[in-house]
MIVEX-916588 format. One record per atom (N, C-alpha, C): residue number from 1; residue in three letters; chain; x, y, z. Coordinates in Angstrom, 1 decimal. Layout:
<atoms>
[atom NUM,'Ala','A',[X,Y,Z]];
...
</atoms>
This chain:
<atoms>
[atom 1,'Unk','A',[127.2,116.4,153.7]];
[atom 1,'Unk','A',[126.4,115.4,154.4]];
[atom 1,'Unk','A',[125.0,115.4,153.8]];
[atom 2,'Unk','A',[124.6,114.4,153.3]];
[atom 2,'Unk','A',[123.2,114.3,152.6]];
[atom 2,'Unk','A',[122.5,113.1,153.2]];
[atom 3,'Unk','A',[122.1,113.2,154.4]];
[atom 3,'Unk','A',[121.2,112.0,155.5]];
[atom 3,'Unk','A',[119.9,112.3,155.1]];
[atom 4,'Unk','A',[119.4,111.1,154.6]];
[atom 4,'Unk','A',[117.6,110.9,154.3]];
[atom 4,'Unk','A',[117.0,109.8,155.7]];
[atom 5,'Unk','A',[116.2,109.9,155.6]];
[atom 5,'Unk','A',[115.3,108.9,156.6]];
[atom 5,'Unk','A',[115.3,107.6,156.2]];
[atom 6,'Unk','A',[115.1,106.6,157.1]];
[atom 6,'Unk','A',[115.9,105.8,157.3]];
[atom 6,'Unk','A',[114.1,105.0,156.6]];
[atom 7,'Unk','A',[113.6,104.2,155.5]];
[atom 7,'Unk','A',[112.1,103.7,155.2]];
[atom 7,'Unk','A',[111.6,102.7,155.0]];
[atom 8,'Unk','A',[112.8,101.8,154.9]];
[atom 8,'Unk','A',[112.6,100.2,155.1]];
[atom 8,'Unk','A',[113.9,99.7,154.6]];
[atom 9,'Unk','A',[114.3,98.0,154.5]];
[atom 9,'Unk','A',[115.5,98.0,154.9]];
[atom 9,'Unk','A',[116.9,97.8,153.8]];
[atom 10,'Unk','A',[116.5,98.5,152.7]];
[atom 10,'Unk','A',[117.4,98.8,151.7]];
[atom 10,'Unk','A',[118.3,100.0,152.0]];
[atom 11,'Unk','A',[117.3,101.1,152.4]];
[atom 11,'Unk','A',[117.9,102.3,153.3]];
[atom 11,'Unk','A',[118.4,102.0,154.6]];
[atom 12,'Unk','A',[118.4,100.7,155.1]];
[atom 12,'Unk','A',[118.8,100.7,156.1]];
[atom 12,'Unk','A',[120.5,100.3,156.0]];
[atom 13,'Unk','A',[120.7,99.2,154.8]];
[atom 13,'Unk','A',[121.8,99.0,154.4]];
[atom 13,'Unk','A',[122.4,99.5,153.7]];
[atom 14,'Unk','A',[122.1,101.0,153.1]];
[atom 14,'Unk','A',[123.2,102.0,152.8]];
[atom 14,'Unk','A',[123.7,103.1,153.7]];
[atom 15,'Unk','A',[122.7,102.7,155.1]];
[atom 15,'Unk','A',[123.1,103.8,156.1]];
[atom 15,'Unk','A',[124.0,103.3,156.9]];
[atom 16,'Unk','A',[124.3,101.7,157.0]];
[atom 16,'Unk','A',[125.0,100.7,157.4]];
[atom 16,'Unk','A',[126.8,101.1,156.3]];
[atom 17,'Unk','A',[126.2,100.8,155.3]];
[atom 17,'Unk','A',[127.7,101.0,154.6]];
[atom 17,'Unk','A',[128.1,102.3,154.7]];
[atom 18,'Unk','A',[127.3,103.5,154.8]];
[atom 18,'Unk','A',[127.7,105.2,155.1]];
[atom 18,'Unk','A',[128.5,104.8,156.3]];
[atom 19,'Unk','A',[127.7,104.5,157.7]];
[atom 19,'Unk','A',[128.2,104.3,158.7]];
[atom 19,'Unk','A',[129.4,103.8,158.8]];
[atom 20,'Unk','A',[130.3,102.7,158.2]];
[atom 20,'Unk','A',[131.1,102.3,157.7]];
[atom 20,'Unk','A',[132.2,102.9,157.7]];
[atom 21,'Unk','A',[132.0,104.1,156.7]];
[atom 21,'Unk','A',[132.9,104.7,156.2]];
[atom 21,'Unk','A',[133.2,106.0,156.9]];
[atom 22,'Unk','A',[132.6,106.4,157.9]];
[atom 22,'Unk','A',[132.7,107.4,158.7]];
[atom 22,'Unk','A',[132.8,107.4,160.2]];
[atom 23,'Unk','A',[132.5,106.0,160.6]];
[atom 23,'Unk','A',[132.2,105.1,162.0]];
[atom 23,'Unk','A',[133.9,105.9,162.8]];
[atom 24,'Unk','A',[135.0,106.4,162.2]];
[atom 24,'Unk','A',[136.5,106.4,162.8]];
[atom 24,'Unk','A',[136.7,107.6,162.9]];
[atom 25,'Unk','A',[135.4,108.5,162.4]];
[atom 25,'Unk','A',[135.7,110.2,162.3]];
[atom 25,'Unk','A',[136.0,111.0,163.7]];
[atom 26,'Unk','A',[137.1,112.1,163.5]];
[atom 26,'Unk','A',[137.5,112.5,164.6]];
[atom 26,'Unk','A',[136.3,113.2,165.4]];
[atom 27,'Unk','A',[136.0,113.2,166.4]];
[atom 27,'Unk','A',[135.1,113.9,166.8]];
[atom 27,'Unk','A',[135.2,116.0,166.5]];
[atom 28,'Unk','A',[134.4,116.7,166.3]];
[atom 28,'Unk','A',[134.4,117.2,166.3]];
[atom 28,'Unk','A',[133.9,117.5,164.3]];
[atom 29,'Unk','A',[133.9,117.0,163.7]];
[atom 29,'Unk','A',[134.2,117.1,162.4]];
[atom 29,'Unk','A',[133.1,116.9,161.9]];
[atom 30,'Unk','A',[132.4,117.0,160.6]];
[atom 30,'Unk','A',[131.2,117.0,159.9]];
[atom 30,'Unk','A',[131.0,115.2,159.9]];
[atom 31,'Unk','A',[132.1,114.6,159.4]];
[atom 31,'Unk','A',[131.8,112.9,159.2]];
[atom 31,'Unk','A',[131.4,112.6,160.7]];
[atom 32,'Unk','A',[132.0,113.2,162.1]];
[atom 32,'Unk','A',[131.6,112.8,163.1]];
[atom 32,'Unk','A',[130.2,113.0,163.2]];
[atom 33,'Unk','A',[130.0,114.1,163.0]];
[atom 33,'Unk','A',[128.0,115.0,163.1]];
[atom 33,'Unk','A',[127.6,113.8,162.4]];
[atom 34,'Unk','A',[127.8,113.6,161.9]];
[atom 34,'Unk','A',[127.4,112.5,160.8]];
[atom 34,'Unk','A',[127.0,111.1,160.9]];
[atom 35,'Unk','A',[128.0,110.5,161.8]];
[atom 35,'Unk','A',[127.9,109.2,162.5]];
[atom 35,'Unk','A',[127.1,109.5,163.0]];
[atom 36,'Unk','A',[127.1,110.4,164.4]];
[atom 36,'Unk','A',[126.1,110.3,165.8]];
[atom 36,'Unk','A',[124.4,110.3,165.1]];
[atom 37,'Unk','A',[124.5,110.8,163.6]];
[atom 37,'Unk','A',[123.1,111.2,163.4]];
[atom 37,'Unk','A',[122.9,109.9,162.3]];
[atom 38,'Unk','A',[123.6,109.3,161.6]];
[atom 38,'Unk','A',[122.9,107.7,161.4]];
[atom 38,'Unk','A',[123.2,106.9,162.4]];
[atom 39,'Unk','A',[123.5,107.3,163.5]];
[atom 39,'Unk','A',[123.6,105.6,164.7]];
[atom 39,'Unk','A',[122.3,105.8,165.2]];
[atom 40,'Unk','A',[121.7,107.3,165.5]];
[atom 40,'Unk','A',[120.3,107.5,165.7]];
[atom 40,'Unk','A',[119.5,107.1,164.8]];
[atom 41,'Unk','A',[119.5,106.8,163.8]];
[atom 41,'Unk','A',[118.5,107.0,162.5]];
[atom 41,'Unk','A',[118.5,105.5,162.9]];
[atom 42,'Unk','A',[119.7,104.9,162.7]];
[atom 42,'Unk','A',[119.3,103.4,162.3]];
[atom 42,'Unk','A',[118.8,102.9,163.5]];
[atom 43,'Unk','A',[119.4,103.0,165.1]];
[atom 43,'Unk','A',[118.6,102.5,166.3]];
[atom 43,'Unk','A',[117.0,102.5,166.1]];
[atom 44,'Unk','A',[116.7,104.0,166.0]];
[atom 44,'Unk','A',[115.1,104.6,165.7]];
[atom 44,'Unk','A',[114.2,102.9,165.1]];
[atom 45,'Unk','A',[115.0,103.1,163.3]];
[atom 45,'Unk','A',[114.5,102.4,162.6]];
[atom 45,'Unk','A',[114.9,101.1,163.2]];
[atom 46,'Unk','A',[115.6,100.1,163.4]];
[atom 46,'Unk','A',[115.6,98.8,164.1]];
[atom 46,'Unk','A',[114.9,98.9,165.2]];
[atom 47,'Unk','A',[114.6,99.8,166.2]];
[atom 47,'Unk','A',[114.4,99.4,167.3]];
[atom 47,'Unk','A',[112.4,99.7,166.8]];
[atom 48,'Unk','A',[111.8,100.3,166.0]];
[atom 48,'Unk','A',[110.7,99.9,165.4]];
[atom 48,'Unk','A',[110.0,98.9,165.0]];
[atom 49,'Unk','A',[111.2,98.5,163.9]];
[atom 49,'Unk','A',[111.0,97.6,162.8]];
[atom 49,'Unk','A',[111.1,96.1,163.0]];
[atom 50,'Unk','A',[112.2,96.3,164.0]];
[atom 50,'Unk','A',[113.2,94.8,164.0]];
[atom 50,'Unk','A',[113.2,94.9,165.7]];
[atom 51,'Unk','A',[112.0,95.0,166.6]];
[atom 51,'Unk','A',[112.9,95.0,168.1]];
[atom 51,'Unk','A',[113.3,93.5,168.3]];
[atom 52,'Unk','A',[113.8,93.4,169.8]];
[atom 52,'Unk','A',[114.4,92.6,170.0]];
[atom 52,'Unk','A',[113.5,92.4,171.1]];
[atom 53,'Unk','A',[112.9,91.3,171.1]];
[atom 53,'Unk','A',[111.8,90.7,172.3]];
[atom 53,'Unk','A',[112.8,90.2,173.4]];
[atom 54,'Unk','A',[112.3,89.9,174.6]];
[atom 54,'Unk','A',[112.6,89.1,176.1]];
[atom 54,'Unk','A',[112.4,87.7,175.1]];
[atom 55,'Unk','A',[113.6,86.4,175.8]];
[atom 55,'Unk','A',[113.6,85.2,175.2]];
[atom 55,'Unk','A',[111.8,84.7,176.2]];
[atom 56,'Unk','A',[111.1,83.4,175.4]];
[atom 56,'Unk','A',[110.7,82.8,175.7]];
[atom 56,'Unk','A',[111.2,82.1,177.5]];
[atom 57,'Unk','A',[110.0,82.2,178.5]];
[atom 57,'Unk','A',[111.0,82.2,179.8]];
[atom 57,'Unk','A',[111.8,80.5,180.1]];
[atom 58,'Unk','A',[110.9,79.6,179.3]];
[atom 58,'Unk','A',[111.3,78.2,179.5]];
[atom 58,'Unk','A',[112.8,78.5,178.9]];
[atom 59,'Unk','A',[112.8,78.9,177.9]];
[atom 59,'Unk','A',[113.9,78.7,176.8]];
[atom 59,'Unk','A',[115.0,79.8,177.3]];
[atom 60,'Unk','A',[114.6,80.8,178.4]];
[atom 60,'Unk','A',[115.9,81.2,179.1]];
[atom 60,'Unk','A',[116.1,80.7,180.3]];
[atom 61,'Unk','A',[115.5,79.7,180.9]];
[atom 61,'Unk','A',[115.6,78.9,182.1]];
[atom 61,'Unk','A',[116.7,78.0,181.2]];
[atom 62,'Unk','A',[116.4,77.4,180.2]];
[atom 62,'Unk','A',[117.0,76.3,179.2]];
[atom 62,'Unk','A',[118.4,76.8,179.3]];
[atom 63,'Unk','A',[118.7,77.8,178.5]];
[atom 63,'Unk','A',[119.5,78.8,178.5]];
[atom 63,'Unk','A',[120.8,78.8,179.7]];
[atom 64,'Unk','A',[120.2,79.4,180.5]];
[atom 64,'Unk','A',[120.9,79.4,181.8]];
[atom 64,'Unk','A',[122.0,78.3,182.4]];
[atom 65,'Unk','A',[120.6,77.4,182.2]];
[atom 65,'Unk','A',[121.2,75.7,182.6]];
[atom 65,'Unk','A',[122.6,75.0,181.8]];
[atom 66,'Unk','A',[122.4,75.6,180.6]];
[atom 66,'Unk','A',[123.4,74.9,179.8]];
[atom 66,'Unk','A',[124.9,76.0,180.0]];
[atom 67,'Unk','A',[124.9,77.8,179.7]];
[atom 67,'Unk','A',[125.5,78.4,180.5]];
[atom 67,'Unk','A',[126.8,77.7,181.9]];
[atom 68,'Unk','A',[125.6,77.1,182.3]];
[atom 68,'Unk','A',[126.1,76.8,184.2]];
[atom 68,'Unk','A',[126.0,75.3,184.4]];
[atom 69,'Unk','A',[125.9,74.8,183.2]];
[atom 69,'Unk','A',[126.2,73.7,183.6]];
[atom 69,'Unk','A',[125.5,72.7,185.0]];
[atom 70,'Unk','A',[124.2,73.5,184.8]];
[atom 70,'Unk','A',[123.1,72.5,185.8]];
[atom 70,'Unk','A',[122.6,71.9,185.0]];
[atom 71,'Unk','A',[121.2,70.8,185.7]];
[atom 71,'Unk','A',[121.0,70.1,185.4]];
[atom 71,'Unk','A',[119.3,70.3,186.0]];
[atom 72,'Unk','A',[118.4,69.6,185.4]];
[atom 72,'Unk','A',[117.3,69.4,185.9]];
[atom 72,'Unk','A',[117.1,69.8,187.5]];
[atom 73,'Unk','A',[117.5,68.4,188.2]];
[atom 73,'Unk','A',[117.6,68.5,189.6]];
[atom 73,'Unk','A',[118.3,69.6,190.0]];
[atom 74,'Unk','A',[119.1,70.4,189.6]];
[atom 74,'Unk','A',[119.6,71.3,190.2]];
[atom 74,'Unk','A',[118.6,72.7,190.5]];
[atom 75,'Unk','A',[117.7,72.2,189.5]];
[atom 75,'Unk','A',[116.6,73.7,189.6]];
[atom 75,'Unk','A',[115.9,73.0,190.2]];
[atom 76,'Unk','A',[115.7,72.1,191.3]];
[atom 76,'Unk','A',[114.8,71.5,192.2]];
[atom 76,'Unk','A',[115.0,72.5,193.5]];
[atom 77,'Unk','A',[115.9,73.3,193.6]];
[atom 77,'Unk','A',[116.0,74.1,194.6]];
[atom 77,'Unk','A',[115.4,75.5,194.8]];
[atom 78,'Unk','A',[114.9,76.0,193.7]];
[atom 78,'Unk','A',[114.5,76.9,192.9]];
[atom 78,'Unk','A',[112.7,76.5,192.4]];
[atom 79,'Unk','A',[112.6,75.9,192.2]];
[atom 79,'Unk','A',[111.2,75.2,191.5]];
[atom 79,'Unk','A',[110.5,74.5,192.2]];
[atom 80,'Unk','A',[111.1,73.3,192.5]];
[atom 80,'Unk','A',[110.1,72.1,193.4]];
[atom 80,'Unk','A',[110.5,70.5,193.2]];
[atom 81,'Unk','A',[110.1,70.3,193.6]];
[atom 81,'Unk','A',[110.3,68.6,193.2]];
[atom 81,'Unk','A',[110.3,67.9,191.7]];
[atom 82,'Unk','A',[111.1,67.2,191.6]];
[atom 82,'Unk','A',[111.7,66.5,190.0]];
[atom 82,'Unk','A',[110.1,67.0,189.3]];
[atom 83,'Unk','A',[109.5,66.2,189.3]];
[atom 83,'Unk','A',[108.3,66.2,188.9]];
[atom 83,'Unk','A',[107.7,67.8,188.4]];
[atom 84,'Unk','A',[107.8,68.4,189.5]];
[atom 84,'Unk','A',[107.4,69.9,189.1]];
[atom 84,'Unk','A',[108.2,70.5,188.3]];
[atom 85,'Unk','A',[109.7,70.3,188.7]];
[atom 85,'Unk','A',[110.9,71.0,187.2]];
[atom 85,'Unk','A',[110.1,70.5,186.0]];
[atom 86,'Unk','A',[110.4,69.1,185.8]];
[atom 86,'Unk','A',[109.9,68.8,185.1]];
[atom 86,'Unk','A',[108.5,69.1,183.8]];
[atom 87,'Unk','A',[107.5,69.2,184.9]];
[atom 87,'Unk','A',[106.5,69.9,184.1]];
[atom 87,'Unk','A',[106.5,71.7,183.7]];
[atom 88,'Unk','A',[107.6,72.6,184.4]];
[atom 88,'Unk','A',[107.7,73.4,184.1]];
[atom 88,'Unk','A',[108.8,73.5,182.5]];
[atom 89,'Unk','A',[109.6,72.8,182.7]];
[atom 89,'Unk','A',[111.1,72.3,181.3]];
[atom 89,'Unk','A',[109.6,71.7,180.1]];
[atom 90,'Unk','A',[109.1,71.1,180.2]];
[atom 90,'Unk','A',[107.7,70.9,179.2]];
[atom 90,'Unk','A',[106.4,71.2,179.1]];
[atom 91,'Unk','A',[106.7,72.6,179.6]];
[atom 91,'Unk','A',[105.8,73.6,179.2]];
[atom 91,'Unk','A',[104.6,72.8,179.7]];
[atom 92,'Unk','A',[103.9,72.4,181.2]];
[atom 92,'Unk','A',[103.1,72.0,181.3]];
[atom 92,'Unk','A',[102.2,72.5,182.9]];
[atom 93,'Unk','A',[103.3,73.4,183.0]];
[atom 93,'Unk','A',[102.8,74.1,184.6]];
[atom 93,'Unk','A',[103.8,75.0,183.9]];
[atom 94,'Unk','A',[102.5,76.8,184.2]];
[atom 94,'Unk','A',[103.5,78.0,184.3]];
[atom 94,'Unk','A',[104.2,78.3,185.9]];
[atom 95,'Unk','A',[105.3,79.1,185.9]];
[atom 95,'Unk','A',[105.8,79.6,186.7]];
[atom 95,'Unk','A',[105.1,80.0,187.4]];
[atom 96,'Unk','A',[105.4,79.8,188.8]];
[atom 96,'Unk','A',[104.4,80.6,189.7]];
[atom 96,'Unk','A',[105.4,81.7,190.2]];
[atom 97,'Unk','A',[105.2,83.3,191.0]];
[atom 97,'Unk','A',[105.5,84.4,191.4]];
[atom 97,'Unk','A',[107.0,83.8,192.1]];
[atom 98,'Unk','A',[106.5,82.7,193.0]];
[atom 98,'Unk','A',[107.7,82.3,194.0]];
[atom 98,'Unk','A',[108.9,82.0,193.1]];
[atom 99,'Unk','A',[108.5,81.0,192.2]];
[atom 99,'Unk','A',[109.8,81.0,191.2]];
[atom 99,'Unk','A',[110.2,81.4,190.4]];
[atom 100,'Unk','A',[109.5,82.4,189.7]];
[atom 100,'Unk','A',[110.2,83.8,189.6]];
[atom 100,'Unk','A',[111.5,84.2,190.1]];
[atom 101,'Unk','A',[110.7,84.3,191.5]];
[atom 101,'Unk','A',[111.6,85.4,192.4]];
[atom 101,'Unk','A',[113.1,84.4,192.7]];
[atom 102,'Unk','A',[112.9,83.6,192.9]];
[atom 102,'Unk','A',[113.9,82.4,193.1]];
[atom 102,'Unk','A',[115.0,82.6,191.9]];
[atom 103,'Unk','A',[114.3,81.8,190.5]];
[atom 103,'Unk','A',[114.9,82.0,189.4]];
[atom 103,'Unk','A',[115.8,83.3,189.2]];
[atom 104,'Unk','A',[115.3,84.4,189.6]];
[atom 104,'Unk','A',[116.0,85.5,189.5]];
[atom 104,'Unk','A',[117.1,86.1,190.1]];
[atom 105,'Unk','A',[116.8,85.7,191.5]];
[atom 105,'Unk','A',[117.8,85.9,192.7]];
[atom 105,'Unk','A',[118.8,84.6,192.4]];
[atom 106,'Unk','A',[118.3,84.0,192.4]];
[atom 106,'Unk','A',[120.2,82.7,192.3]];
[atom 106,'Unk','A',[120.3,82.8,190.9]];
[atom 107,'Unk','A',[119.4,82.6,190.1]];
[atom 107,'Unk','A',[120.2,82.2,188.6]];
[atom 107,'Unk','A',[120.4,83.2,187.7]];
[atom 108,'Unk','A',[119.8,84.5,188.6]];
[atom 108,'Unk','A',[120.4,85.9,187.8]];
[atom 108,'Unk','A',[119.5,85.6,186.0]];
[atom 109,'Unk','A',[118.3,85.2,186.3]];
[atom 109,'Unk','A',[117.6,85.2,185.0]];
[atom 109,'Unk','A',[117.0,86.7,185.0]];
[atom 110,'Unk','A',[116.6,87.5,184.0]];
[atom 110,'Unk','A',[116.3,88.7,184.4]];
[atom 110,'Unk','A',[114.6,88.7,184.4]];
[atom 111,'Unk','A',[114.2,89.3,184.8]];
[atom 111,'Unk','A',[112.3,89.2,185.1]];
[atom 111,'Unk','A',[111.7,89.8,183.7]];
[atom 112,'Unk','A',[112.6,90.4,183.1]];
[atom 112,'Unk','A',[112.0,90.9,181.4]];
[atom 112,'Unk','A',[111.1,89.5,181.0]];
[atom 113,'Unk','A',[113.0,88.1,180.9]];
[atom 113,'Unk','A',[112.8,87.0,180.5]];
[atom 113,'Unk','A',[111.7,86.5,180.8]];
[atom 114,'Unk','A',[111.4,85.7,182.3]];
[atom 114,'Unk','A',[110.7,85.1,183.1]];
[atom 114,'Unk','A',[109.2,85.5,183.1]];
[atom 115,'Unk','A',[108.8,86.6,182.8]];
[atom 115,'Unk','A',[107.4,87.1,182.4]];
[atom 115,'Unk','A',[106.9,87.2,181.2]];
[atom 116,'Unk','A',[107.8,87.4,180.5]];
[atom 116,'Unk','A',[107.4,87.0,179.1]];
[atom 116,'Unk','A',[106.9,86.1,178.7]];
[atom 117,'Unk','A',[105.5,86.4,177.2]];
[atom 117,'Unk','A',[105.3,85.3,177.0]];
[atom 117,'Unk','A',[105.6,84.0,176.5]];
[atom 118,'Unk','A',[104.9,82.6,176.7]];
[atom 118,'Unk','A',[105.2,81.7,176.7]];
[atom 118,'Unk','A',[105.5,81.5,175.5]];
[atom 119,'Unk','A',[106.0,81.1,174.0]];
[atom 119,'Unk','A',[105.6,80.8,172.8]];
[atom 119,'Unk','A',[105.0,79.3,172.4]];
</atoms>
């Protein structure tokens, strides 16, 4: 086993094809020690390098809708009057606290999303 640190992402795709090749090792065995210690290396390094942000909240409201097959009006129950969906879907009025809480409880959007910033 000869594991180096993981330093940008050339090393990242030979720890990817290592992983590869040892990903099916029986537990208990050196190739297994081996896996468990590049799935760490590489998380570490992606989860630095490369994280993964909360979507934009319009664009998981967006999201959602197409998922479930609503529709504008349908988030009028949740948000407010045509008009107000409306200006929330075109980034023209932020969310207020209430619809948040709304959005989250029926449409199961997560609050990571929903507070996140705008882009």
């Amino acid at each position: 086993m000869n594991i180096k640190p993981i330093r940008n992402d050339d090393d990242l795709q030979k720890s990817f094809h290592r992983l590869e090749g040892v990903f099916q090792a029986k537990e208990g065995t050196q190739e297994a020690d081996e896996m468990e210690i590049l799935v760490t290396l590489i998380e570490a390094y992606e989860n630095k390098n490369h994280p993964i942000t909360p979507p934009d909240p319009i664009e998981a409201i967006k999201f959602r809708m197409e998922q479930q097959g609503l529709t504008a009006r349908d988030l009028e129950a949740f948000i407010g009057s045509s008009g107000r969906v409306s200006e929330i879907l075109n980034r023209k009025r932020p969310l207020s606290l209430r619809m948040i809480k709304r959005l989250h409880k029926e449409l199961h959007i997560p609050y990571e999303s929903l507070l996140a910033e705008v882009a």
